[in-house]
C-alpha positions as CSV (number, residue, x, y, z in Angstrom):
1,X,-9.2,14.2,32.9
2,X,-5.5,13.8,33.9
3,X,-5.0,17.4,33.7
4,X,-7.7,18.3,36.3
5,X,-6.4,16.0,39.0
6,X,-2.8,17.4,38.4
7,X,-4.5,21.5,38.9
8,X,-6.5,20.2,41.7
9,X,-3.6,18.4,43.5
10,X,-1.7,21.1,43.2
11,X,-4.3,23.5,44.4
12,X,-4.4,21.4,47.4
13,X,-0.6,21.2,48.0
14,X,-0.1,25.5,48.1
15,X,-3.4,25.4,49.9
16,X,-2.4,26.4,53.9
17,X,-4.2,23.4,56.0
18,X,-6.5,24.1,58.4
19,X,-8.5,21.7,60.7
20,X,-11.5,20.6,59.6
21,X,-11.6,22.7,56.4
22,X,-13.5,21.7,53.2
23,X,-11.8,21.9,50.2
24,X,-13.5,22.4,46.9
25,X,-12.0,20.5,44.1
26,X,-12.8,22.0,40.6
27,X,-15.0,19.1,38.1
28,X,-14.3,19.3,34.8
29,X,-17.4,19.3,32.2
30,X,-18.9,15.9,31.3
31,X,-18.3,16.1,27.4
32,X,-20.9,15.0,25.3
33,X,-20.8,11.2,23.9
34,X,-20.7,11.4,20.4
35,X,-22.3,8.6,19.1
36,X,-20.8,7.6,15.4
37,X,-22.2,5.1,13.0
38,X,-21.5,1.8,12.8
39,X,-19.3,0.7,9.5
40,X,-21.6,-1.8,7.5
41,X,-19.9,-4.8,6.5
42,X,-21.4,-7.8,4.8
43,X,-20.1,-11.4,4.2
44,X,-20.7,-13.3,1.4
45,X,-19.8,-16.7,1.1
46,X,-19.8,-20.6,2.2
47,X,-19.1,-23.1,4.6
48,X,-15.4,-21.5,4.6
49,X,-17.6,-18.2,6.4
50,X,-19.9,-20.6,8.1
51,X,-17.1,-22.3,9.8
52,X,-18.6,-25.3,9.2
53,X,-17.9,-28.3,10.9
54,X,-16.7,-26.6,14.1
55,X,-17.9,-24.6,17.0
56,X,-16.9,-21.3,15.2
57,X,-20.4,-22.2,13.2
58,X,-22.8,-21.0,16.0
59,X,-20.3,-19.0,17.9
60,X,-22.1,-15.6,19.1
61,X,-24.8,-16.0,16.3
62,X,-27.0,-13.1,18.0
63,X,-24.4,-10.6,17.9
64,X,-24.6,-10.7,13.8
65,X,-27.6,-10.3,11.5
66,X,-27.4,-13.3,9.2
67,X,-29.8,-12.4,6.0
68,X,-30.7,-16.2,5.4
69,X,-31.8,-16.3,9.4
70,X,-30.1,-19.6,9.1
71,X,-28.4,-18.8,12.4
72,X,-24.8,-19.0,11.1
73,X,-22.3,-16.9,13.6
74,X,-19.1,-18.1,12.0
75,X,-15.9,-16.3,10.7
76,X,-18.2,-13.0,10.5
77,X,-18.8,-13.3,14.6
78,X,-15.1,-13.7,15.4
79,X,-14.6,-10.4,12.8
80,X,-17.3,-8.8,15.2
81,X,-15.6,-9.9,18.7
82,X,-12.2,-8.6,17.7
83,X,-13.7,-5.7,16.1
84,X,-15.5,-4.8,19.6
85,X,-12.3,-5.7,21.6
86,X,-10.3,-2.9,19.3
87,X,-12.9,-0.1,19.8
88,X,-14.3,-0.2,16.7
89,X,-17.8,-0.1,15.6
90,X,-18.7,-2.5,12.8
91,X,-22.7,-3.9,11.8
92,X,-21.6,-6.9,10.3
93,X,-23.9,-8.9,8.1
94,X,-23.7,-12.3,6.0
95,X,-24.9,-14.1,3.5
96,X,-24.1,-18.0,3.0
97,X,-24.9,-21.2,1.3
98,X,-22.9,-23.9,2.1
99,X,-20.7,-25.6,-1.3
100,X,-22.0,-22.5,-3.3
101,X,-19.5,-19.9,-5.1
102,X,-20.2,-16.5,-5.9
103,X,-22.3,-17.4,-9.3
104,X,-24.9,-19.0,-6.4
105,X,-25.0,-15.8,-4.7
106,X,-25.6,-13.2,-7.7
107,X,-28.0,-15.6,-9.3
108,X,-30.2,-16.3,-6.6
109,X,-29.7,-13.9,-3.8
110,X,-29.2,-10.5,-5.2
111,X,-32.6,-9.3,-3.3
112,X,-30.7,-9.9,0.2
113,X,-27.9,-8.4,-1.0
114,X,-29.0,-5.2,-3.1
115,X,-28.4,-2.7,-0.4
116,X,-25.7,-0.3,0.4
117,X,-22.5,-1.4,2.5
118,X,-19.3,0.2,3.8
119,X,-17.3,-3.2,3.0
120,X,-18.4,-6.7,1.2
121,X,-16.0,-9.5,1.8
122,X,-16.1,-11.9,-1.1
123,X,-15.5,-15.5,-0.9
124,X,-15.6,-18.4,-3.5
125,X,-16.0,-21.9,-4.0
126,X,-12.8,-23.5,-2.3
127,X,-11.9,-24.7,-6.3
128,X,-13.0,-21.7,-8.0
129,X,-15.4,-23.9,-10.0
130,X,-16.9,-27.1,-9.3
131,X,-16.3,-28.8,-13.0
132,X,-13.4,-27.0,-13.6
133,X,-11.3,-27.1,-11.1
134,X,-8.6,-24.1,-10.5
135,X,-10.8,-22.5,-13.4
136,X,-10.9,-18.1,-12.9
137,X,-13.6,-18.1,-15.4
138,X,-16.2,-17.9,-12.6
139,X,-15.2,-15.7,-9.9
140,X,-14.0,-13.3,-12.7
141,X,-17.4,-12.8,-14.2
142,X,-19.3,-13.2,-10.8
143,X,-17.2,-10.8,-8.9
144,X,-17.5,-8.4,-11.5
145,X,-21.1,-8.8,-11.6
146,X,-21.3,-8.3,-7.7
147,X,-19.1,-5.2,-7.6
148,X,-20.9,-3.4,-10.2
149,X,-24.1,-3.8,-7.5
150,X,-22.6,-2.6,-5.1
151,X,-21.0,0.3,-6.8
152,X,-24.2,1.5,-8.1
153,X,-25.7,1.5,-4.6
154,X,-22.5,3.1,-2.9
155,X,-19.9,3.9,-5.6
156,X,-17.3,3.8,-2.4
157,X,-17.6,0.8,-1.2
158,X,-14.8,-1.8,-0.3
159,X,-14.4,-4.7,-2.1
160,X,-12.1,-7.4,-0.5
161,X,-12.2,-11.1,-1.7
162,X,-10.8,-13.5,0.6
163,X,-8.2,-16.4,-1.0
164,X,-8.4,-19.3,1.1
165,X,-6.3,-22.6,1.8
166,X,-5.1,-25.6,0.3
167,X,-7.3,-28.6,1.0
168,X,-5.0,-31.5,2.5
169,X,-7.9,-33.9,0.7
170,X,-7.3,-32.7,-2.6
171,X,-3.3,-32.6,-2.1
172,X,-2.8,-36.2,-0.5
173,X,-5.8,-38.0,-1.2
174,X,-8.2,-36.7,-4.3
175,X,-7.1,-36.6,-7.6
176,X,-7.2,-33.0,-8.5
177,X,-5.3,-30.1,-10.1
178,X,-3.2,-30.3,-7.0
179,X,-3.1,-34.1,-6.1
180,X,0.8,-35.0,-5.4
181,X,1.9,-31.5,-5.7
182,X,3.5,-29.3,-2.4
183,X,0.6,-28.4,0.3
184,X,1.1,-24.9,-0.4
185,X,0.4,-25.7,-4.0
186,X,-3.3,-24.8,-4.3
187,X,-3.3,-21.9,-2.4
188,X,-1.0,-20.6,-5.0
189,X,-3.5,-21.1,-7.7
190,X,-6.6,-19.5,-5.8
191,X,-4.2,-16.6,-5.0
192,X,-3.9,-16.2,-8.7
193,X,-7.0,-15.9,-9.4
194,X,-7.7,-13.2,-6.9
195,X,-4.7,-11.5,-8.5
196,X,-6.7,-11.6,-11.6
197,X,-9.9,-10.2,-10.6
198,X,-8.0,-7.0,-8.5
199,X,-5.8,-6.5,-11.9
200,X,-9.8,-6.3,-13.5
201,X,-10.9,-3.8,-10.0
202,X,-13.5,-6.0,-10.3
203,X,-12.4,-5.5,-6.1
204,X,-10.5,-3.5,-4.1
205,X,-8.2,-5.9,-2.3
206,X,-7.4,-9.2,-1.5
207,X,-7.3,-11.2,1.8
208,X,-4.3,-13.4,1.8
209,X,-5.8,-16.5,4.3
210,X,-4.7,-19.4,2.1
211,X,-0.5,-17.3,2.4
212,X,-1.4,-16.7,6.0
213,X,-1.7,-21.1,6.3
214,X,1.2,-21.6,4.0
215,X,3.3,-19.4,6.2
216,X,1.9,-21.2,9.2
217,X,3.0,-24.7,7.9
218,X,6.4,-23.1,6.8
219,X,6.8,-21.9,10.0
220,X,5.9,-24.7,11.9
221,X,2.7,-23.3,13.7
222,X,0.8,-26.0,11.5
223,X,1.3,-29.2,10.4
224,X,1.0,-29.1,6.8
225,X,-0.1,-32.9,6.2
226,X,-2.6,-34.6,8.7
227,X,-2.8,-38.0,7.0
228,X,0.5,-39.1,8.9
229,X,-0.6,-37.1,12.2
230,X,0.1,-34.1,13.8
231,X,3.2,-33.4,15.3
232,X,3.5,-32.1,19.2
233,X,3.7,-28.7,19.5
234,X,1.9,-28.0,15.9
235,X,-1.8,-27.5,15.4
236,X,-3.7,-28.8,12.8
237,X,-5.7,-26.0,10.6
238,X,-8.0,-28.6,9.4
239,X,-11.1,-30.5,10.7
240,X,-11.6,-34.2,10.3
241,X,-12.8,-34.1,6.7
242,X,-9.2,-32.2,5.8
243,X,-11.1,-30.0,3.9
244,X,-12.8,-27.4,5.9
245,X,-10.9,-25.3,8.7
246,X,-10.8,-26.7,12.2
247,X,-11.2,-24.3,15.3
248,X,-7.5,-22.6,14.6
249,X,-7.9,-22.9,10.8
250,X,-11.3,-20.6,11.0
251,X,-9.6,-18.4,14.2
252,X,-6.5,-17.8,11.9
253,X,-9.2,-16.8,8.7
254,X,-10.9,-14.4,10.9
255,X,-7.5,-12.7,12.0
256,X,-6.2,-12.0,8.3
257,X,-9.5,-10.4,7.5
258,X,-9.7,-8.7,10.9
259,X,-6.2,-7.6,10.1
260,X,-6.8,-6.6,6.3
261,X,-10.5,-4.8,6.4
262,X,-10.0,-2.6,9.7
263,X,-6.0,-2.1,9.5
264,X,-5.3,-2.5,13.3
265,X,-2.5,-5.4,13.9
266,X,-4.0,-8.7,15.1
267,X,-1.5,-8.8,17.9
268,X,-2.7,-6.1,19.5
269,X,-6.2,-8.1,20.9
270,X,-3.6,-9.3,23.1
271,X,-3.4,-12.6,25.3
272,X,-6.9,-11.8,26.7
273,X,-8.7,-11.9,23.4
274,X,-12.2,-13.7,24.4
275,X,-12.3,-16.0,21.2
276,X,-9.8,-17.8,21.8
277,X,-10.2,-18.8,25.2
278,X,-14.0,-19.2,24.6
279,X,-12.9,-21.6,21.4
280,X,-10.6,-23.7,23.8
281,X,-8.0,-22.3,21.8
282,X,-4.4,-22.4,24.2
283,X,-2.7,-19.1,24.8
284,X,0.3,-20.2,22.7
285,X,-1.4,-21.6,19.6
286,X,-3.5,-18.1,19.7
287,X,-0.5,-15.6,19.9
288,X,1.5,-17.5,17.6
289,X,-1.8,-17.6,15.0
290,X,-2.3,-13.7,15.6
291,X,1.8,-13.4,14.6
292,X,1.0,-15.2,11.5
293,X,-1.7,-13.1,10.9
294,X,0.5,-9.8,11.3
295,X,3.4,-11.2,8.7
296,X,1.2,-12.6,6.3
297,X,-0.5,-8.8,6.1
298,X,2.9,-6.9,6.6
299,X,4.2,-9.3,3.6
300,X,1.4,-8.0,2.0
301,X,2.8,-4.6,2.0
302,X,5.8,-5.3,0.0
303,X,6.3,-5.5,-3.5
304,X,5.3,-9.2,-4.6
């Protein structure tokens, strides 16, 4: 379009002027929209996609198909807004049961599920398995089990399972695995796992949201313990049970996979992204969240 109005101003300029004359101004062709299809992707997961225990649970429910009809907008919402805000066209779907890991899902759910999709985000029990804590055993066979479904309904499908926090319950409070150890502790040991089940291709890829908190605590975005209160200028990732995310804890999940599954750099939704300020989140806690989002994926790149 930019090149028409430089011809016609141009034309105009040479043009000898006359009084009252009528100048004609060339329009360029309308070109045709081209309308192309929307990538499928479908969540799988619990209370960690819900966002439970926050407003991210119900946030823009109608704008994604949830396959329970539980009405759950959650993380897979926020991954549609900032989708929409970069241009890009993405049918997102989810799948959820609250306290549930992926065994839940395969075992019970695989009619919802059976289908072709562009990209399946994975995501497990926060402790891998309930009676054996920091345990692969489970999400090894289970992810394996779902990626061979998928495969044989779309052998190029995405695979990408999401490794998520450290619970502050379980680190300062709970006797577990992790009890007494550094925050960033059991993060580490969900990471592993993942590791594991890529080094298997039972997926493709791995979303780094547990790293992405650790470098926020590191970096003093986040306080890393909430038991002795939150320091000014920090924000808390947690929500009052110090288990599940709190409004930044889910915002900051959504950005890593944002980041991870479409490529584009979280920074670029800018200081007008419409989550954020919708959430209550303040511009300085969101652009610092979406930097931590970019370095935790840039780290990514680099060898390990």
């Amino acid at each position: 379009m930019r090149g028409w109005v430089m011809i016609a101003g141009a034309a105009l300029a040479l043009a000898p002027a006359a009084a009252g004359a009528q100048v004609s101004v060339p329009v360029p062709p309308v070109a045709p929209t081209i309308q192309t299809a929307p990538r499928t992707i479908l969540f799988i997961g619990n209370s960690f996609t819900q966002g439970a225990h926050s407003a991210v649970r119900r946030y823009r429910a109608s704008t994604v198909t949830d396959l329970t009809n539980d009405g759950t907008g959650g993380v897979p919402a926020l991954f549609k807004l900032f989708a929409q805000q970069a241009g890009l066209n993405y049918q997102v779907s989810l799948e959820t049961q609250g306290g549930k890991g992926l065994d839940f899902h395969y075992d019970t759910r695989r009619a919802l599920l059976d289908r072709p999709w562009d990209v399946v985000v994975l995501q497990d029990f926060s402790t891998l398995d309930r009676d054996r804590p920091g345990d692969p055993g489970l999400l090894l066979r289970y992810s394996g089990l779902l990626a061979g479904m998928f495969r044989q309904r779309n052998p190029a499908v995405r695979i990408e399972l999401n490794s998520t926090w450290s619970r502050a319950d379980l680190t300062y409070r709970t006797s577990s695995p992790w009890y007494g150890r550094p925050i960033a502790a059991m993060a580490a040991t969900l990471r592993g796992a993942a590791n594991l089940a890529l080094a298997n291709r039972a997926v493709d890829g791995i979303i780094p949201v547990g790293e992405a908190w650790n470098r926020a605590f590191a970096d003093g975005v986040a306080d890393p313990n909430p038991y002795d209160g939150t320091s000014f200028g920090q924000v808390d990732l947690w929500t009052y049970d110090q288990y599940h995310g709190s409004i930044a804890g889910y915002y900051l999940e959504a950005l890593v996979i944002f980041g991870k599954v479409t490529g584009v750099d979280p920074r670029s939704l800018g200081a007008k992204e419409r989550a954020a300020d919708d959430l209550g989140l303040s511009p300085t806690v969101a652009a610092a969240l979406r930097d931590i989002a970019f370095r935790q994926l840039e780290a990514e790149t680099k060898p390990r």
